[in-house]
N, C-alpha and C positions, 0 to 999 in steps of 0.2 A: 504494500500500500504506500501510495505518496504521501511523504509529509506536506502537509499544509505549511504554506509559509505566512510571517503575519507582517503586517507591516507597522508600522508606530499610531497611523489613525485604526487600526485594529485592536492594539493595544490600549491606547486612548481609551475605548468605548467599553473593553474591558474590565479596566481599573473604575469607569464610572459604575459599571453597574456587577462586579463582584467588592460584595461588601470587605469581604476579608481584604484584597488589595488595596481599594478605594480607603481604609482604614491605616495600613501602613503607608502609602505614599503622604494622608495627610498629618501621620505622625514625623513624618523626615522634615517636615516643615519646608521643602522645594518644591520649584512649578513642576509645574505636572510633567512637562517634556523633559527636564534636566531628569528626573526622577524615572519614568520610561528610560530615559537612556544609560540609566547607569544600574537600574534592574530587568533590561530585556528578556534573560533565561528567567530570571524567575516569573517574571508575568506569561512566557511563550509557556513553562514547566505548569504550571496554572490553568492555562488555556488548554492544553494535550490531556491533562488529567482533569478535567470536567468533560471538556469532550469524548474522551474516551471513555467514559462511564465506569472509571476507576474508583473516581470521589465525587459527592453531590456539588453542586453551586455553592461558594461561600465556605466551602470547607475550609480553608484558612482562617475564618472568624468564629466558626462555630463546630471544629474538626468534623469526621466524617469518614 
């Protein structure tokens, strides 16, 4: 299977709407883009393991 690739306005949309991310980036207290760009793996590792039906949505805020 291909990996899906994401791109930073994919990540963007991510981080707004998984709580557990959206939680950490507004704890780093950085804009949102500096933040995306200096945690890419962890939001793409995020993105692979909800999609993949490994862990529910928001697992980083409320495990899973």
């Amino acid at each position: 299977m291909r990996q899906q690739r994401n791109n930073d306005e994919d990540r963007r949309q991510w981080v707004l709407n998984d709580e557990g991310l959206y939680c950490e980036w507004r704890r780093s207290r950085q804009s949102m883009r500096q933040w995306i760009r200096e945690n890419r793996d962890l939001i793409d590792e995020c993105i692979r393991t909800v999609t993949s039906g490994r862990k529910p949505a928001h697992y980083l805020r409320y495990g899973g």
